[in-house]
VEXSE-232204 format. One record per residue (C-alpha): chain; residue in one letter; x, y, z. Coordinates in steps of 0.2 Angstrom, whole numbers, padded with zeros to 4 digits, m for minus. Layout:
<sites>
SITE  chaine  residu     xx     yy     zz
SITE       A       A      X      Y      Z
...
</sites>
This chain:
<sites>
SITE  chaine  residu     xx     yy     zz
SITE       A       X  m0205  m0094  m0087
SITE       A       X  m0191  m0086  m0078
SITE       A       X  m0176  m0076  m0087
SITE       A       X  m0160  m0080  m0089
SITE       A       X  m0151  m0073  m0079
SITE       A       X  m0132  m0068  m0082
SITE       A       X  m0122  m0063  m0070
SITE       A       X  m0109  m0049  m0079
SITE       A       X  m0096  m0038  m0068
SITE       A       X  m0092  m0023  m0077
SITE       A       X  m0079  m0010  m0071
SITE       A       X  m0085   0005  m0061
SITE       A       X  m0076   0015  m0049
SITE       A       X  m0060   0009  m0044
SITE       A       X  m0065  m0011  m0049
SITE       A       X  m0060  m0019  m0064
SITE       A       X  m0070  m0029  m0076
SITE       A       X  m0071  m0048  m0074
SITE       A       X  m0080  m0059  m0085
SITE       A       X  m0095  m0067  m0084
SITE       A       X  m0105  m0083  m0079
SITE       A       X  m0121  m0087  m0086
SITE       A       X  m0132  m0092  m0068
SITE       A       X  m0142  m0105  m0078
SITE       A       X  m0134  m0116  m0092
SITE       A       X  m0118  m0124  m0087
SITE       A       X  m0107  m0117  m0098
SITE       A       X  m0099  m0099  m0096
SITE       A       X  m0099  m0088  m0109
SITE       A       X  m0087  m0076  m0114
SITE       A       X  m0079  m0061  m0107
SITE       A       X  m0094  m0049  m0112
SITE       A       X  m0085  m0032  m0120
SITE       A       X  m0092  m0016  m0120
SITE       A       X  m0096  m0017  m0140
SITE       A       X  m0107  m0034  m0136
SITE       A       X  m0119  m0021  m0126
SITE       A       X  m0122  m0013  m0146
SITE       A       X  m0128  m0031  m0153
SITE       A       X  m0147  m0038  m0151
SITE       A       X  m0139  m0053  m0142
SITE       A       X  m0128  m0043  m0131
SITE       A       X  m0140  m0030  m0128
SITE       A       X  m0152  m0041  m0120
SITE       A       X  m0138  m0053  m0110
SITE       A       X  m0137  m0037  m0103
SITE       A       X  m0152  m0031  m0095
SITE       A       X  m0152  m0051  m0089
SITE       A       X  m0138  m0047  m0082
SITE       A       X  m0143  m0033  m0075
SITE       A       X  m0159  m0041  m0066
SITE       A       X  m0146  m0056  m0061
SITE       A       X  m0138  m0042  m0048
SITE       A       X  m0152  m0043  m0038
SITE       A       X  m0146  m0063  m0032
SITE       A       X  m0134  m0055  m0024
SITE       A       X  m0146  m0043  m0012
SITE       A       X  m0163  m0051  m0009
SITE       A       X  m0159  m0066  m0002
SITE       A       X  m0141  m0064   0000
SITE       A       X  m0133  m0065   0018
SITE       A       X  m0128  m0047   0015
SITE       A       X  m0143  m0037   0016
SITE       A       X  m0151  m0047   0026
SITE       A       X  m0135  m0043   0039
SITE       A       X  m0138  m0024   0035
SITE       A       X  m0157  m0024   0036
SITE       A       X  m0162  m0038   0050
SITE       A       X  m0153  m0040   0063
SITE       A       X  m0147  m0024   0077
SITE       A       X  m0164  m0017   0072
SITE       A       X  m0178  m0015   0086
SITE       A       X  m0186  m0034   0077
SITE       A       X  m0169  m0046   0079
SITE       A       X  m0154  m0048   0088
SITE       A       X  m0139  m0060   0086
SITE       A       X  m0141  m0078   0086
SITE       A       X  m0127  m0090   0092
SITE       A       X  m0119  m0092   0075
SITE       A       X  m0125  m0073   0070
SITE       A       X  m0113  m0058   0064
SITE       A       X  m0106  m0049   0080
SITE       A       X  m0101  m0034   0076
SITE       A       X  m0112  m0025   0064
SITE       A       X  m0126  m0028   0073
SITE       A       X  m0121  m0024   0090
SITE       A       X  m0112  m0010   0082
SITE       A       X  m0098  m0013   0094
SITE       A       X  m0079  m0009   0089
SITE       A       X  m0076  m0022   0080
SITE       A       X  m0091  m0014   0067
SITE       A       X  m0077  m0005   0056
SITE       A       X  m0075   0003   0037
SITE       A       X  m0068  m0014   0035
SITE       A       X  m0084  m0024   0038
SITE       A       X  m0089  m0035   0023
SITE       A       X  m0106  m0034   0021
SITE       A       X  m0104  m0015   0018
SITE       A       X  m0090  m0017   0009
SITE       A       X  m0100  m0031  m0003
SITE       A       X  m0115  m0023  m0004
SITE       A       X  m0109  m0003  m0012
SITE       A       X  m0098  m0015  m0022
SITE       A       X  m0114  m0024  m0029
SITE       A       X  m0124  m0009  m0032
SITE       A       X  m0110   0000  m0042
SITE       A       X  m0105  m0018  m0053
SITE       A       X  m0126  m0016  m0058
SITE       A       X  m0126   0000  m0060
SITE       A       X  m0115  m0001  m0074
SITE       A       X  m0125  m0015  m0082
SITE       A       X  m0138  m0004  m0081
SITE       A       X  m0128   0008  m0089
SITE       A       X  m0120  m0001  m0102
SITE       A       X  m0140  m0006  m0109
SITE       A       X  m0147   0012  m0105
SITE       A       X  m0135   0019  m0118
SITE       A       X  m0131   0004  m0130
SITE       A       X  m0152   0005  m0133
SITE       A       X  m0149   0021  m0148
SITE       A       X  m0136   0010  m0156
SITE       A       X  m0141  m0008  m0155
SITE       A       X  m0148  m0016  m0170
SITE       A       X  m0159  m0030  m0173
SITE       A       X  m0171  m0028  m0160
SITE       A       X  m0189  m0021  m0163
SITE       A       X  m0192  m0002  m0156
SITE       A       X  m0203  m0009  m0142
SITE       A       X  m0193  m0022  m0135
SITE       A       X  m0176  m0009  m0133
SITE       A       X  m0188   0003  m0127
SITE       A       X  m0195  m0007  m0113
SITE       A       X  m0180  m0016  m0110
SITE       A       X  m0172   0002  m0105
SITE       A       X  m0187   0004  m0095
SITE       A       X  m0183  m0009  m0087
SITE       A       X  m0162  m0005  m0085
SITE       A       X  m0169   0012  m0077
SITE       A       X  m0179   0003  m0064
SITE       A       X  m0165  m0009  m0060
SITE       A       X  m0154   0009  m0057
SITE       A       X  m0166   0018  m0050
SITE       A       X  m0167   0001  m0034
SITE       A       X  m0149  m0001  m0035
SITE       A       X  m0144   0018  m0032
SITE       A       X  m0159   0019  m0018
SITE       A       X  m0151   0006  m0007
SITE       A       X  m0132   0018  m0009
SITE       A       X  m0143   0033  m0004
SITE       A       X  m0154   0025   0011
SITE       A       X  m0135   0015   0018
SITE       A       X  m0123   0026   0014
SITE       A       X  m0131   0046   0010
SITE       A       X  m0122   0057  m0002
SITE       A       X  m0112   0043  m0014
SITE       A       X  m0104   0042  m0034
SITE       A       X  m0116   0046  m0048
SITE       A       X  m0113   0037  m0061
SITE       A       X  m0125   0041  m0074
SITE       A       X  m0117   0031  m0090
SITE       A       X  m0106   0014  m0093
SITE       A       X  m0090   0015  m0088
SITE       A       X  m0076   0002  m0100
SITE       A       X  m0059   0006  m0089
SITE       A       X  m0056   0006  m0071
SITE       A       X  m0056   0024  m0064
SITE       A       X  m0043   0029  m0051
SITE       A       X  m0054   0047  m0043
SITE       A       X  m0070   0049  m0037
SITE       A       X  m0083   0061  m0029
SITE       A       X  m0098   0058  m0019
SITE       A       X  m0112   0069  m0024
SITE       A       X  m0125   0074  m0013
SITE       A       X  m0141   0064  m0009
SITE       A       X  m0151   0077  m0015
SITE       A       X  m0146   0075  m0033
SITE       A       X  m0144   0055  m0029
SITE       A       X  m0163   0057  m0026
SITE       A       X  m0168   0068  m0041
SITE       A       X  m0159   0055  m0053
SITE       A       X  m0168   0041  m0044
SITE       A       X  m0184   0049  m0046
SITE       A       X  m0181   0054  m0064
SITE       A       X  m0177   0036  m0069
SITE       A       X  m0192   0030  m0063
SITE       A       X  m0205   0044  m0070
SITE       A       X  m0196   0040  m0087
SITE       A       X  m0198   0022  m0085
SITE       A       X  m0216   0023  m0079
SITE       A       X  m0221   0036  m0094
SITE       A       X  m0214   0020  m0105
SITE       A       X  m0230   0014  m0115
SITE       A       X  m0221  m0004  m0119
SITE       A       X  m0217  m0007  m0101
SITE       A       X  m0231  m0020  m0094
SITE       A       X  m0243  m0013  m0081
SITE       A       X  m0242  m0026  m0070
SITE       A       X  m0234  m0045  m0066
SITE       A       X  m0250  m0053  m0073
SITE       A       X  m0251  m0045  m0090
SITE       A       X  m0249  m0055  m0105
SITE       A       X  m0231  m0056  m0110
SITE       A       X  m0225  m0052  m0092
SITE       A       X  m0212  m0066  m0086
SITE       A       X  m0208  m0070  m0067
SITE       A       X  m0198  m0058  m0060
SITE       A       X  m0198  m0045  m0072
SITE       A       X  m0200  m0025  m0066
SITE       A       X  m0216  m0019  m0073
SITE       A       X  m0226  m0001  m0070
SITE       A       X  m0233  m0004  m0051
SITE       A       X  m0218  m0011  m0045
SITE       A       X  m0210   0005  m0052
SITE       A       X  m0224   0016  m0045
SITE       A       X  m0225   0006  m0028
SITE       A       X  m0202   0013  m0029
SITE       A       X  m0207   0029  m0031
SITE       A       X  m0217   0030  m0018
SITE       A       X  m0206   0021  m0008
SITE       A       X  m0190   0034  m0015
SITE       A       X  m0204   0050  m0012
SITE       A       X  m0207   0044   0009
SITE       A       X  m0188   0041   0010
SITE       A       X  m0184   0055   0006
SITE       A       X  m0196   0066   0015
SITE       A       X  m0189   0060   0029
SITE       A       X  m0170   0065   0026
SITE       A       X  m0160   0079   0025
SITE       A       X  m0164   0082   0004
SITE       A       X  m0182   0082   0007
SITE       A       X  m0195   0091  m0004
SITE       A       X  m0211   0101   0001
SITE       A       X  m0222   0089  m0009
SITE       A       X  m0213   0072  m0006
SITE       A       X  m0227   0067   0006
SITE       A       X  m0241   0070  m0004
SITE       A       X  m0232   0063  m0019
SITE       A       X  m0229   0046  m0009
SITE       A       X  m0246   0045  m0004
SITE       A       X  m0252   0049  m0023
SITE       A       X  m0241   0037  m0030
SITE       A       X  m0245   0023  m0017
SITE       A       X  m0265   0025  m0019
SITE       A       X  m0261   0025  m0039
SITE       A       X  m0255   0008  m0036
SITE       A       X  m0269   0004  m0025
SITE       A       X  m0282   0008  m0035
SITE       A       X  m0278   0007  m0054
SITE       A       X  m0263  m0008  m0053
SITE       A       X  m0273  m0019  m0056
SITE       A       X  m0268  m0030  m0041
SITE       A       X  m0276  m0038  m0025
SITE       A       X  m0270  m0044  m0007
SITE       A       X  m0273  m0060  m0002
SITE       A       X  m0288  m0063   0008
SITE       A       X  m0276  m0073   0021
SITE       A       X  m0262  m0067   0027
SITE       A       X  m0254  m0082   0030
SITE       A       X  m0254  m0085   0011
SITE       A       X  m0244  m0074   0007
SITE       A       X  m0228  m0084   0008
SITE       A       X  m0230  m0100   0008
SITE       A       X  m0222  m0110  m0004
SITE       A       X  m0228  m0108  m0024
SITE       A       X  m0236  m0092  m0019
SITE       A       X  m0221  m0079  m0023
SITE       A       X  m0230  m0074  m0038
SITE       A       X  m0249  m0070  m0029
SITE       A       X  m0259  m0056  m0036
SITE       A       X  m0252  m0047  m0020
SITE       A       X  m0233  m0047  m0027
SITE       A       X  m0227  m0034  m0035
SITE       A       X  m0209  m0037  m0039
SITE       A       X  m0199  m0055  m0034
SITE       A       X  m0182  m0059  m0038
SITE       A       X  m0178  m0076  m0045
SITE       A       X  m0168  m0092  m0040
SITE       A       X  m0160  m0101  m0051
SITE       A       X  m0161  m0121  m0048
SITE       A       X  m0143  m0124  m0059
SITE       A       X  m0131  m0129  m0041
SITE       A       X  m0118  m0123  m0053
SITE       A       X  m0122  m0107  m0048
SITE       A       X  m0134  m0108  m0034
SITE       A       X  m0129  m0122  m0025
SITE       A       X  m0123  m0128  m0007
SITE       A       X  m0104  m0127  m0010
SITE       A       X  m0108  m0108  m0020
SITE       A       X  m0096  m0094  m0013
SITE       A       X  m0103  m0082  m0026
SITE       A       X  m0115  m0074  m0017
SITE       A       X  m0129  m0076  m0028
SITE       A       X  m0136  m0090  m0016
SITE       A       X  m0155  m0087  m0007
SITE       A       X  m0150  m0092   0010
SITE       A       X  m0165  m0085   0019
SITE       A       X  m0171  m0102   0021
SITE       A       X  m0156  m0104   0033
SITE       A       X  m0154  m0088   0043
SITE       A       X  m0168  m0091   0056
SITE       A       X  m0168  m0108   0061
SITE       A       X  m0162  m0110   0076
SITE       A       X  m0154  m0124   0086
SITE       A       X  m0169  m0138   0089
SITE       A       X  m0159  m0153   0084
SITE       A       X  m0150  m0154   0098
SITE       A       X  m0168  m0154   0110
SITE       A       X  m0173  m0174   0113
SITE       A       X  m0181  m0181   0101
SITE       A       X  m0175  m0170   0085
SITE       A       X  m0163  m0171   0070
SITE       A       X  m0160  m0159   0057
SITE       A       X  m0172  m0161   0042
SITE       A       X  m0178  m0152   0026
SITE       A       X  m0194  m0147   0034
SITE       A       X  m0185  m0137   0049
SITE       A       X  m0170  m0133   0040
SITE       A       X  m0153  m0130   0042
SITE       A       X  m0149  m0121   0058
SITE       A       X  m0137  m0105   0053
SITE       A       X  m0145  m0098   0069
SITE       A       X  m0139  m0081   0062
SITE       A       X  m0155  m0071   0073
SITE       A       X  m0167  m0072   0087
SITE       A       X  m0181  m0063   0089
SITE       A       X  m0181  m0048   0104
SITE       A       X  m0192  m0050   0117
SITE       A       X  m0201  m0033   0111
SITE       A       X  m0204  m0042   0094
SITE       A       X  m0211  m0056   0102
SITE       A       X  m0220  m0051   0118
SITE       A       X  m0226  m0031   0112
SITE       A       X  m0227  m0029   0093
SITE       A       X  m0238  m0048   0092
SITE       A       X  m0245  m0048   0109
SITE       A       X  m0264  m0049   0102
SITE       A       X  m0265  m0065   0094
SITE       A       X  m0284  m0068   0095
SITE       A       X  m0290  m0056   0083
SITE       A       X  m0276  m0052   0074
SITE       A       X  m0270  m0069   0068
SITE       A       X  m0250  m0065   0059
SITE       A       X  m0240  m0070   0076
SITE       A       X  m0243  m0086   0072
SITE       A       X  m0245  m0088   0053
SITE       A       X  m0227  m0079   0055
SITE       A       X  m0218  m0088   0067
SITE       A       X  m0214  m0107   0070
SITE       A       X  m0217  m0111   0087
SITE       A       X  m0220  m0131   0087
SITE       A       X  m0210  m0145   0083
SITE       A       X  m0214  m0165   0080
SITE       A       X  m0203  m0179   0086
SITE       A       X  m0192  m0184   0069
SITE       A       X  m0178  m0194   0081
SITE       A       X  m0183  m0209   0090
SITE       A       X  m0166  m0211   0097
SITE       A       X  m0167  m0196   0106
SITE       A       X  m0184  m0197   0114
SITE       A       X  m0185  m0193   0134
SITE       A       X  m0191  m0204   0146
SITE       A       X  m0197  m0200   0162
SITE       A       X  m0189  m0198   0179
SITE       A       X  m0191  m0209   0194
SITE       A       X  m0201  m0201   0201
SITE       A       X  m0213  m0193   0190
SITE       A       X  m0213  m0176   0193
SITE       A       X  m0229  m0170   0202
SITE       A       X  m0243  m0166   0189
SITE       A       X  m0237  m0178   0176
SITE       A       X  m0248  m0183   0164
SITE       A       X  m0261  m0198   0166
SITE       A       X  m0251  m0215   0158
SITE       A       X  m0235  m0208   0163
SITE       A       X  m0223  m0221   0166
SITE       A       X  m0205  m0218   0174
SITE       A       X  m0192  m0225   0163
SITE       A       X  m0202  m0225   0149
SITE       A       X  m0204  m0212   0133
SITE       A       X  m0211  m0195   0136
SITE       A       X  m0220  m0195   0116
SITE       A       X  m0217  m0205   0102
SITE       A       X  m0210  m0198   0085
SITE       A       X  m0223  m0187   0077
SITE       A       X  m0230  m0182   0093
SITE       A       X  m0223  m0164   0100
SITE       A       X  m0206  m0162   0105
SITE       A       X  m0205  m0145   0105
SITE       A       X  m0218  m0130   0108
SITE       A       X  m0215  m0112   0113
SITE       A       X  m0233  m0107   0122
SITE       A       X  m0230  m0087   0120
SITE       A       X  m0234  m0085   0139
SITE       A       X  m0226  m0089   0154
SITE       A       X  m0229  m0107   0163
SITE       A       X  m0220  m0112   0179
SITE       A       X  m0205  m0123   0181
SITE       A       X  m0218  m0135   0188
SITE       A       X  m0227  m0135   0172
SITE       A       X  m0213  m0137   0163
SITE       A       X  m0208  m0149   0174
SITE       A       X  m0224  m0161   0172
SITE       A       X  m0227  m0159   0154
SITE       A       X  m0221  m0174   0142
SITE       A       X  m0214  m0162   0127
SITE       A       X  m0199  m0146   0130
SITE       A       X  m0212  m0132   0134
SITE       A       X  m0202  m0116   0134
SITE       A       X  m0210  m0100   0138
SITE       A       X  m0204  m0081   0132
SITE       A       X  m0192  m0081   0147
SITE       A       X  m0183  m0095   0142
SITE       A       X  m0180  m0090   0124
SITE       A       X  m0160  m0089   0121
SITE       A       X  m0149  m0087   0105
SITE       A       X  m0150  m0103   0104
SITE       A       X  m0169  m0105   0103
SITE       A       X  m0185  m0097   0101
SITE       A       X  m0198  m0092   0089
SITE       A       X  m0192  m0097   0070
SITE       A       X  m0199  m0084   0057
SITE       A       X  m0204  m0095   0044
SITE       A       X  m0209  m0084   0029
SITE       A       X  m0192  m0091   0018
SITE       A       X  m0196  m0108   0024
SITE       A       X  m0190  m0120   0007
SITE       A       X  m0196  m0140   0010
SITE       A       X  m0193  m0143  m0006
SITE       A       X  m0178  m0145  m0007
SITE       A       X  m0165  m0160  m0010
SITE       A       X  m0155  m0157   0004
SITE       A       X  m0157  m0147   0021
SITE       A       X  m0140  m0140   0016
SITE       A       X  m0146  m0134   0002
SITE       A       X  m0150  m0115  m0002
SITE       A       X  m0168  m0111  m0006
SITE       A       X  m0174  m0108  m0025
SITE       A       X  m0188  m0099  m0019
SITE       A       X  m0190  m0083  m0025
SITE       A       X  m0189  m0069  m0015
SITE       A       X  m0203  m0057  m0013
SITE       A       X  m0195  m0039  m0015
SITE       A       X  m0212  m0027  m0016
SITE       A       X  m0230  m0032  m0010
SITE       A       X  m0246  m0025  m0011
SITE       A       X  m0249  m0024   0009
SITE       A       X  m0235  m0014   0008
SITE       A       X  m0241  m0002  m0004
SITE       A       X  m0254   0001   0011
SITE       A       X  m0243   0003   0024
SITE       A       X  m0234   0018   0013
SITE       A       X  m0248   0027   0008
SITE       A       X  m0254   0027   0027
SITE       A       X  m0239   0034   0032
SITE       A       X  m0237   0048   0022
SITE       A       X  m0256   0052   0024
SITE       A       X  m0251   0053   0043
SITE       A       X  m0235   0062   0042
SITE       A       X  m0248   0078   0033
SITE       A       X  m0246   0069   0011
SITE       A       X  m0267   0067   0014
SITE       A       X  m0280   0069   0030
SITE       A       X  m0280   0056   0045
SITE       A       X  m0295   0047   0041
SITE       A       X  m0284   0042   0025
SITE       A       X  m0269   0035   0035
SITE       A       X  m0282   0024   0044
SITE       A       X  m0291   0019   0029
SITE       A       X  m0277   0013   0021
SITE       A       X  m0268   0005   0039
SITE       A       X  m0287  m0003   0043
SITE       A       X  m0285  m0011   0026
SITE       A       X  m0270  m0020   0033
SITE       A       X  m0277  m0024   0050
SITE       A       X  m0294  m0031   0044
SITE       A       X  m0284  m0044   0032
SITE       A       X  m0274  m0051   0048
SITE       A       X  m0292  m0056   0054
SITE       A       X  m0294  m0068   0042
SITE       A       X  m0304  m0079   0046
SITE       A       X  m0312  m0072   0057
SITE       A       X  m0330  m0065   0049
SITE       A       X  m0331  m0050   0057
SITE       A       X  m0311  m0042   0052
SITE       A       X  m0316  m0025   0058
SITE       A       X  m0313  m0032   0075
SITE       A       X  m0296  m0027   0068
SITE       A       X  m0300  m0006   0065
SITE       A       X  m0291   0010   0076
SITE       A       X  m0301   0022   0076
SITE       A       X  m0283   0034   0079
SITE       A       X  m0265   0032   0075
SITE       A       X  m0258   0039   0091
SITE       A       X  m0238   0041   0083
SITE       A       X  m0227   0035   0071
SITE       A       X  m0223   0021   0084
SITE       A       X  m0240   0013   0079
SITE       A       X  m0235   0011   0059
SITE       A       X  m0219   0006   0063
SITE       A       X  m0227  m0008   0074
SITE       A       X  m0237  m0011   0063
SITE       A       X  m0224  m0012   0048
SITE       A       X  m0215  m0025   0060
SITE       A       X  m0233  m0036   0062
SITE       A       X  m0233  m0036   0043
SITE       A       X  m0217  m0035   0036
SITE       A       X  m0208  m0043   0049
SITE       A       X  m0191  m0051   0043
SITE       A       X  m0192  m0042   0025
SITE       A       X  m0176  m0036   0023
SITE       A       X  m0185  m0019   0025
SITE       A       X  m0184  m0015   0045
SITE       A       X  m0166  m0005   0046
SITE       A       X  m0171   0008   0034
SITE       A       X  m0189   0008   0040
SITE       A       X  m0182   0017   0058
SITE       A       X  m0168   0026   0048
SITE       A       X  m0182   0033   0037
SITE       A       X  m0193   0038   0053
SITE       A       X  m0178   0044   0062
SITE       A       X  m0182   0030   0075
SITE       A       X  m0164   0019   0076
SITE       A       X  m0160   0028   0091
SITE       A       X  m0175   0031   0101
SITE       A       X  m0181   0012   0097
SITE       A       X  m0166   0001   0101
SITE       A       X  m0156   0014   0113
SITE       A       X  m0169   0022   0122
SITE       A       X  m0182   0012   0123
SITE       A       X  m0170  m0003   0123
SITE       A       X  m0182  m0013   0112
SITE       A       X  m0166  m0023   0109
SITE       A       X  m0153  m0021   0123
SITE       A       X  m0139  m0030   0113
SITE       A       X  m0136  m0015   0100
SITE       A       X  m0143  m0002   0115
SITE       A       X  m0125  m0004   0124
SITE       A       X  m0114   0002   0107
SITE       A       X  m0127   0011   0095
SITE       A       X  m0122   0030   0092
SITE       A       X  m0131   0045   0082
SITE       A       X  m0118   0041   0068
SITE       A       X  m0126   0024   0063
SITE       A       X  m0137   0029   0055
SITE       A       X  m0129   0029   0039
SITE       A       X  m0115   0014   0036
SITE       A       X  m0098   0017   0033
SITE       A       X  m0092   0020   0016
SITE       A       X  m0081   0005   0011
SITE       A       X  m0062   0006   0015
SITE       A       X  m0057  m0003   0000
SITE       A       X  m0066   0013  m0009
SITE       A       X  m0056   0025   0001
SITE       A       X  m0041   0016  m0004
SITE       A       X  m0044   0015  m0021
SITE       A       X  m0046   0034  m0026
SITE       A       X  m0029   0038  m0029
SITE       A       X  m0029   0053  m0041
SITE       A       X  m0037   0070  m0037
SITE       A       X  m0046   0073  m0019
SITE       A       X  m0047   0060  m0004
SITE       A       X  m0065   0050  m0005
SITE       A       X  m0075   0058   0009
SITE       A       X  m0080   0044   0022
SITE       A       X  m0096   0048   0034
SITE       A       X  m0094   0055   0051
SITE       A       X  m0092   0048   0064
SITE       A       X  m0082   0033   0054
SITE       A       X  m0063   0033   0054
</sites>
């Protein structure tokens, strides 16, 4: 059973209050006033509410924009963004993404808020349910103010509901961003009638439970060890935190790695936390210009229905053609795909004839080589048969040439085509234009691995720990192979190597931008080593934090000027 959501936009900062639209009944309810917070049915409208603001992230165009493409993984498709991803001139305090996203995480905060401290007032509730419901509102925060801190640094603290607009503000620095961040989450954690985990009785799809706040945590501890607020212990308390996960969550990775996401599987033993869809098109639907709409079904697919023998369809998708994958992506971080088996379980690389009216037939003359029972003027394949295949390793023009489908190596990839990460793939849908009502998988176990390795390696535990818990990873990507420790290192030779192997595993997860923020590697990956050569023309030390928001800037009037980030102007 999923919860309701309702999607309510409360005043914080300089934004005023709106009403409200409930994301799965028809009917809107009404303006939601602060006193509503106070009452049983007001109190929990808003933690829905609350944990409906996440729409308009995971799944969203926004952070996909922000956390995607320009990284070292994926550059700009042929429909794509093209300014904030190749950070060029045109990438300005004006840009929309940025704008919409500090915007988002300030409307939820102050949901968040408005439960936190309606819960010693509310009546008519028992003492467990307000007590994990603010549990809850702290984990929301807690996520909502650690995407401000990891985009934008020092940012507004608001620690309780605001009912009017406000016309000043500060920015407070990221240390104390941080403390608040961890402190919401202790508090929650310590919380006896929060859940333990997604598969405890009582636990609903989608709602926030103890590991996926300790998996945060750790998460919040290896951020910030890696910034300018770090702490002495941050290390050791990411790699403690992660291991408590790990070994006492009560939750497993799936033996094949290639389960992981495909469809009816968002709510595995290996997730921790997924946000939810809604199926209502009144609020998630094709013509939707809310923002609330999972989209990620569409930002990948890229333009096959214009190869012969293809049309569009639900299987393939909708082609947004927002990204393509760089040639380091591709070629470095998944060159070995014998033993290690996620290149393929991650990317779409063959298409079958849907299009009979499109199919090629063959020149007069045939091309040398041709295939036995090829006849000139006569169809290459027939529907169902391939039309379209990506081989991951060169072939001549000879080949290509002589071979009945459109065989298209790694030099011929373009913006236009080439490997289609499928992880968000949604066939079940009415209608290829359709957004996806999958839910999106937010926090999983592999990942949980893939932190507790890092910190152990960057001094949080011993060596031999980082590669326990990376090995863990790797062996899994065998599958099913039946000897997986095929798959071991015996060394972790740089930060490089968990960064690869972050992008072998988490390729695509909304996760890559901060992952080289975090690691201090923006730079060096797309710039110097010119992993991708369309952001290595623009990219400048100053990117790696986003601009604060014009419309921010603009909006304190009363008392100091709103500081923007250097570099921005």
């Amino acid at each position: 059973m999923k919860k309701k959501y309702i999607i309510c936009f409360v005043a914080c900062l300089y934004l005023a209050a709106t009403g409200c639209k409930n994301a799965l009944i028809e009917e809107p309810h009404s303006t939601l006033t602060p006193e509503y917070f106070s009452t049983a049915q007001g109190f929990q409208k808003g933690l829905d509410a609350a944990y409906a603001g996440n729409r308009s992230f995971w799944g969203n165009q926004d952070l996909f924009t922000m956390t995607v493409i320009g990284t070292d993984e994926f550059f700009t498709g042929k429909d794509g963004n093209n300014n904030i991803n190749k950070y060029n001139s045109n990438y300005t305090t004006t840009n929309g993404q940025v704008e919409a996203v500090w915007k988002n995480c300030y409307y939820n905060i102050n949901t968040c808020n408005g439960v936190i401290d309606n819960s010693l007032v509310v009546t008519g509730l028992s003492a467990d349910v307000i007590s994990r419901s603010v549990a809850e509102a702290k984990i929301l925060r807690a996520n909502y103010y650690f995407l401000l801190v990891q985009f934008y640094g020092d940012v507004s603290l608001n620690k309780n509901f605001q009912n009017t607009p406000k016309t000043s503000g500060t920015r407070e620095p990221m240390a104390e961003v941080y403390d608040f961040i961890v402190n919401d989450l202790k508090e929650a954690i310590a919380t006896p009638t929060l859940y333990a985990n997604p598969k405890t009785t009582g636990a609903v799809a989608g709602e926030l439970t103890k590991v996926a706040a300790q998996h945060l945590l750790a998460k919040v501890y290896l951020t910030r060890a890696g910034s300018l607020a770090k702490k002495t212990t941050d290390y050791t308390d990411a790699y403690n935190m992660a291991k408590t996960v790990i070994t006492t969550g009560g939750m497993s990775l799936m033996q094949d790695f290639g389960d992981v996401f495909a469809e009816g599987n968002e709510n595995s033993n290996e997730v921790l936390w997924n946000v939810q869809h809604t199926s209502n098109l009144a609020y998630n639907g094709p013509n939707n210009s809310g923002g609330a709409d999972n989209v990620l079904n569409h930002m990948w697919v890229p333009q096959y229905e214009l190869r012969p023998g293809m049309a569009r369809s639900v299987i393939y998708g909708r082609p947004y053609i927002r990204c393509v994958p760089t040639n380091w992506l591709t070629e470095v971080a998944f060159q070995e795909r014998i033993n290690d088996t996620r290149y393929n379980k991650t990317f779409l690389t063959t298409w079958l004839c849907n299009n009979a009216s499109s199919i090629p037939k063959w020149p007069n003359p045939l091309p040398p080589g041709a295939p036995a029972g090829a006849v000139s003027g006569q169809n290459k394949f027939s529907v169902g048969d391939t039309a379209i295949f990506m081989p991951g390793s060169d072939v001549t023009n000879a080949k290509i040439a002589a071979t009945r489908y459109l065989l298209i190596p790694p030099r011929l990839y373009d913006f236009t085509l080439s490997p289609y990460m499928k992880k968000y793939n949604d066939t079940k849908r009415a209608d290829l234009n359709y957004p996806s009502i999958r839910p999106v998988i937010v926090y999983r176990l592999a990942e949980t691995y893939l932190i507790a390795a890092e910190a152990a390696y960057m001094g949080g535990a011993t060596q031999q720990d980082a590669l326990d818990n990376i090995n863990i990873v790797r062996r899994r990507a065998a599958y099913p192979n039946p000897n997986p420790a095929v798959m071991n290192v015996t060394s972790i030779p740089s930060i490089d190597f968990i960064l690869d192997e972050r992008s072998r595993e988490l390729c695509g997860e909304n996760v890559r931008w901060l992952d080289l923020v975090r690691t201090g590697k923006l730079i060096d990956r797309i710039k110097t080593k010119n992993y991708n050569p369309e952001a290595a023309a623009n990219i400048q030390p100053f990117h790696i934090l986003r601009p604060i928001p014009q419309k921010q800037i603009d909006g304190v009037t009363t008392g100091p000027k709103y500081p923007q980030n250097l570099g921005w102007f």
